[in-house]
N, C-alpha and C positions, 0 to 999 in steps of 0.2 A: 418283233417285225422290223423296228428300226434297226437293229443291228443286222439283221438280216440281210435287209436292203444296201445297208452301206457294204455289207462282207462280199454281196451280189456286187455292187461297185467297181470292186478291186479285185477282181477274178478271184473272190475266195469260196470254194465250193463244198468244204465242209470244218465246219467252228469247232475248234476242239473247247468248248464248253457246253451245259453249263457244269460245275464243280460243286456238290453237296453232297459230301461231306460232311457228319458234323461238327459242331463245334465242343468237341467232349471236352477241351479246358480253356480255360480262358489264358493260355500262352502259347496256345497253336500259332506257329507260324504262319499259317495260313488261314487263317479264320476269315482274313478280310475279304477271300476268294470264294467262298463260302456263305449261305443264307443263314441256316441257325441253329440252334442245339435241340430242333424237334424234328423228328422222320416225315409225320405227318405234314406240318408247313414245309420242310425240305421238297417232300418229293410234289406237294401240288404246286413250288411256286419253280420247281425244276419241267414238269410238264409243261407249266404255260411257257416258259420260259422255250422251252423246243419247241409248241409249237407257232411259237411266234415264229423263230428263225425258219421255221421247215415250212412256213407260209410263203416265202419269198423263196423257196426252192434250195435254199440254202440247207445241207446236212448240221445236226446236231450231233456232240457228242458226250454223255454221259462219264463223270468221271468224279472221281479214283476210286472206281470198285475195284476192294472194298475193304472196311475196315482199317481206311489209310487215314488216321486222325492226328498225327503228328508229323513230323518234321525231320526230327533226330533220328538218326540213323533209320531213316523213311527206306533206305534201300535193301535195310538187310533184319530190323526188326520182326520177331513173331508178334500177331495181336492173338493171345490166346481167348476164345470168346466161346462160351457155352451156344448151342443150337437155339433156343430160346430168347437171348437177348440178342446173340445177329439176327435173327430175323423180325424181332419184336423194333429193336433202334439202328443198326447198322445196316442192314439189307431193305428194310421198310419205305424208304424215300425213293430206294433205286428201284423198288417193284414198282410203286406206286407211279414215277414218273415213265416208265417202260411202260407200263401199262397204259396207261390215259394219253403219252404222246407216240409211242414207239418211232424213240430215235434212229436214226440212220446208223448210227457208232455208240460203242460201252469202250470205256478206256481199262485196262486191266492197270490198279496200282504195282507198286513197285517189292509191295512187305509181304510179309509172309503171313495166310491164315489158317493157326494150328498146326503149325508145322512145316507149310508146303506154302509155295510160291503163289502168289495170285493168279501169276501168268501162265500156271501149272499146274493148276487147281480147278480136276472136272466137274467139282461139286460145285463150284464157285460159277464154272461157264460154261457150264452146259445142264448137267442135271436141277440147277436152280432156274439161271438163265435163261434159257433158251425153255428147257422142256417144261417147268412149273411156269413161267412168264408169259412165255410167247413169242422172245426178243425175235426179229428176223434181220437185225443189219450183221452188221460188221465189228467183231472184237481187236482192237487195236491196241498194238500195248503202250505203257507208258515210256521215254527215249530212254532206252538202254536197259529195261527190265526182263529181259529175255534173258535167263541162266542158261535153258538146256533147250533150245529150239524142236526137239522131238517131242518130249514131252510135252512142249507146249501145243504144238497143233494136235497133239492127241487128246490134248483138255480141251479145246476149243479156241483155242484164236485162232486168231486168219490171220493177221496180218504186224508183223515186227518192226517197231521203229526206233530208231531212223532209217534200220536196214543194215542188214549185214553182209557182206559178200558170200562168208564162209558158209549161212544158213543153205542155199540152195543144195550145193554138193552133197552138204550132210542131210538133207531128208530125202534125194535121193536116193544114198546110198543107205539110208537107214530103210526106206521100201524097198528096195533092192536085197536085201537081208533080209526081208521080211519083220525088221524091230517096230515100223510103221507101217498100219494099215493105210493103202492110196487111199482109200473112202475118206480118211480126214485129209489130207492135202487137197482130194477133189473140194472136200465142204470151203474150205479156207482159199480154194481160188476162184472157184465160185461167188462164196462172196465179196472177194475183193473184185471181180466182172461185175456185179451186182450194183455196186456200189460206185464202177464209172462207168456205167448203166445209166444210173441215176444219174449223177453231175451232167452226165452226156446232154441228158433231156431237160436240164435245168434254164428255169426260162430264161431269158435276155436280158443282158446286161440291159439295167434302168438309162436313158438318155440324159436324164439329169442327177446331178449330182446330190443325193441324199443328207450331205451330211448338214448344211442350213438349216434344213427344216427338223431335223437330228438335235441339233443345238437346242433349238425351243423346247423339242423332248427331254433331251437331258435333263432341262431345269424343271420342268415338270415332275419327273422322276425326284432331284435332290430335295425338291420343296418339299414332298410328301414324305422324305425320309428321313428327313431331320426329326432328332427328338429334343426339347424342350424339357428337361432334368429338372432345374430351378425355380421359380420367378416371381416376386417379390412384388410382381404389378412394375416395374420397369418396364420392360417389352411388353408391345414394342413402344419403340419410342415413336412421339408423334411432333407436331409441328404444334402443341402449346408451349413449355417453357420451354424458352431457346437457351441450350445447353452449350458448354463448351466440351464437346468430346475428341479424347484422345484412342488414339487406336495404335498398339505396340503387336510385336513380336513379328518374328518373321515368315509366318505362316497368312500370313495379313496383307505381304507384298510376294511371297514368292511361293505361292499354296502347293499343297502337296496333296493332290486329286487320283495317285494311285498306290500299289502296293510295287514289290519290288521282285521282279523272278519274270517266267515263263508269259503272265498274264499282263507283260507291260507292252502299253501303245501307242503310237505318235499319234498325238490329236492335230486337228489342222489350228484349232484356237482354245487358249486357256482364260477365261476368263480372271480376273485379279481383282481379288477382294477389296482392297483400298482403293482402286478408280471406280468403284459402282458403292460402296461406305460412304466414300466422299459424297460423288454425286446426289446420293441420294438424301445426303445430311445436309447439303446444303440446301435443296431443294426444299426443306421444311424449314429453313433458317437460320442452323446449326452453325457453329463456328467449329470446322473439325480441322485438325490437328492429328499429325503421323510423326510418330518414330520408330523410321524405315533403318535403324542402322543393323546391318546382317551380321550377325555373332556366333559361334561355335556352340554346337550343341552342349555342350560339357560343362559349359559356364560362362556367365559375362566376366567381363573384364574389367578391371575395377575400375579406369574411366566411363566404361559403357556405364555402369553398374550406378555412378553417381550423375551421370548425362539423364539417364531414365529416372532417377529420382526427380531430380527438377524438372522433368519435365509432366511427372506428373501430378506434381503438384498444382502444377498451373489448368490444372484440368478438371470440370465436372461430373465429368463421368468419364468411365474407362472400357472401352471393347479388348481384351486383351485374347488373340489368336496364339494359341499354344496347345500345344500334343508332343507324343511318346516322339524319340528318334525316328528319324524313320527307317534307321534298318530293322527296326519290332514289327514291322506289317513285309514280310521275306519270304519267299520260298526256299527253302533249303536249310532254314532253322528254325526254330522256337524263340519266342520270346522272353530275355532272362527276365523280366517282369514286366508288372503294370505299371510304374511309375512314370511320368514326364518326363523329355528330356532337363536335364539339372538346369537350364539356364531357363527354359519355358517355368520350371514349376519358380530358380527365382522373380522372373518377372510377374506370377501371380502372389508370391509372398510381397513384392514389394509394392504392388498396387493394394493388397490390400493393409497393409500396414501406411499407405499413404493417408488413410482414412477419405477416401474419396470412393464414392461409389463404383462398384468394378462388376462387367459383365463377362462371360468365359466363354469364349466358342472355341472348344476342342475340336482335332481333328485326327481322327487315325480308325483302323479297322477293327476293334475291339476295344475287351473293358478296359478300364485306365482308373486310376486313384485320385480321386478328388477329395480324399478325405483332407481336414484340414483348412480348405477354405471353400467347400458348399455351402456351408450353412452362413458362412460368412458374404458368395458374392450376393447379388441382387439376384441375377438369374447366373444359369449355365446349360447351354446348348451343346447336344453333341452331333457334330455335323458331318460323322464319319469320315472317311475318301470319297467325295462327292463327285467325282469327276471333271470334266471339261465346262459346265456351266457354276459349279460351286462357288463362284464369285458370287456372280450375279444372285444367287438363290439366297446368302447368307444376308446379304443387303437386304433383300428385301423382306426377309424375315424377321432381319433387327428394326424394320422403320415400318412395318404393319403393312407392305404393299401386297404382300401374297399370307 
């Protein structure tokens, strides 16, 4: 409903999310756009998820039906899948959420299933869709995945984007020949009427600005998201023995709160991890310490590399913020592994070879390799792409405030 309200905000009148998908490996490029590797939780937390937005009148859109679980060559791949397992894990989440919220929009993916196009696929959008489902919006396709525009509105979509000039002439002239029946061009403009119908009647813009009271939800949301992997009884830290803590890496001063592709957004404010660490270490008595210097993901530099040694020697405990590159949380590829970026995973080698106590608060949209030094920090948190409050949230979960 927050999202909704702010999407109301900004004349946006229908969300091209939400996106589940599963997560069938753990180097989907997209995963971090995505809920989870079960149909079940996919499709109930995709239902609430639409009818929160469709509560504020704002359209929802279901996506990437279907069978679109990768990245690589996501435009022209076949997902070959026996009838039994699409419908039992890859079709399951998108009935499920169809049914319990019935979205406005289904987005048709880009890949091919069993052979045929999604966007070209009647089993796929119409005889599953629409007649076993119930669907009654609007089938939208994904930007550019329209091969044969005939075919396509004879499977069921209505509607081609971004849009193509050359489409129009050619389904005329294809019912004009009779290659297309009008009955599908009637259905597919109908519901696109249908569909600014709806926005037409969409209530009024909110007088005040949503996104303030947004912010406090965000962190609400991170707090309850974060998972706590580690902990040795460290966290949280409290205001008895006053510690000297150091807090390194560059995720620490300049956080990385999303993924990288279609689903990226100007926030109006980012919260930063080290002015609310701080604050709030001081507040209990702490004497904290930052080494803010910004270094290449690839590797320190071997000044950096001995600057971060002394420095954390001087230190009784260590917050070190680190995660994957961030081009591994992408649209448009796959991620070549789970590992950290090489200069993040040295500054976890060299805290813990400092022999100084070391806490981990990773950050990114998937699994990642901590093998090596779990068993070794105190604790480690993973505190995924937490968004626009993830400062403030990680704070207060290292010092027991939330």
């Amino acid at each position: 409903a927050g999202i909704g309200a702010e999407a109301r905000y900004n004349d946006v009148t229908l969300l091209l999310a939400p996106g589940l998908n599963l997560k069938r490996h753990p180097l989907g490029g997209r995963n971090f756009e995505y809920y989870s590797e079960d149909p079940l939780l996919s499709g109930l937390t995709a239902a609430a998820f639409v009818r929160g937005v469709q509560s504020e009148g704002v359209g929802a859109t279901l996506k990437h039906y279907a069978v679109n679980n990768q990245e690589k060559l996501r435009m022209s791949i076949d997902a070959q899948v026996d009838e039994r397992t699409m419908h039992e894990l890859y079709l399951r989440g998108f009935e499920i959420a169809v049914k319990e919220s019935q979205p406005q929009a289904v987005m048709s993916s880009y890949n091919r299933v069993n052979g045929i196009y999604v966007s070209e696929h009647p089993l796929l959008l119409t005889e599953i869709l629409r007649d076993d489902w119930g669907f009654e919006g609007l089938v939208v396709s994904d930007w550019g995945a329209v091969e044969d525009p005939i075919a396509s509105v004879a499977a069921g979509l209505d509607l081609e984007m971004p849009g193509n000039p050359l489409t129009p002439p050619i389904l005329v002239q294809a019912v004009q020949e009779e290659k297309l029946d009008e009955a599908h061009v009637d259905r597919a403009a109908a519901k696109v009427l249908q569909l600014v119908d709806r926005q037409a009647a969409m209530l009024a813009k909110p007088e005040t600005d949503p996104r303030s009271a947004n912010h406090d939800l965000a962190r609400k949301v991170v707090l309850e998201g974060m998972v706590l992997l580690e902990n040795d009884g460290t966290l949280p830290i409290t205001d008895g023995e006053k510690l000297r803590i150091g807090v390194v890496g560059n995720l620490a001063f300049r956080p990385r709160i999303q993924g990288i592709g279609s689903s990226q957004i100007s926030t109006s404010t980012v919260d930063i991890p080290w002015d609310f660490v701080e604050k709030l270490g001081q507040a209990q008595g702490h004497s904290m310490a930052a080494w803010s210097t910004e270094y290449p993901e690839d590797g320190l530099p071997l000044d950096d590399k001995a600057e971060l040694e002394g420095f954390l020697k001087k230190q009784e405990l260590i917050l070190a913020f680190v995660g994957q590159p961030a081009s591994h949380d992408a649209e448009a590829w796959d991620r070549p592994s789970i590992e950290l970026a090489a200069a993040d995973r040295q500054i976890v080698d060299l805290s813990r070879s400092s022999g100084v106590p070391f806490v981990v608060i990773l950050t990114g949209g998937g699994a990642m390799n901590v093998s090596g030094f779990h068993d070794d920090a105190e604790a480690v948190i993973m505190g995924w792409l937490g968004g626009e409050a993830w400062g403030s949230a990680i704070a207060e979960v290292l010092f027991g405030e939330s």
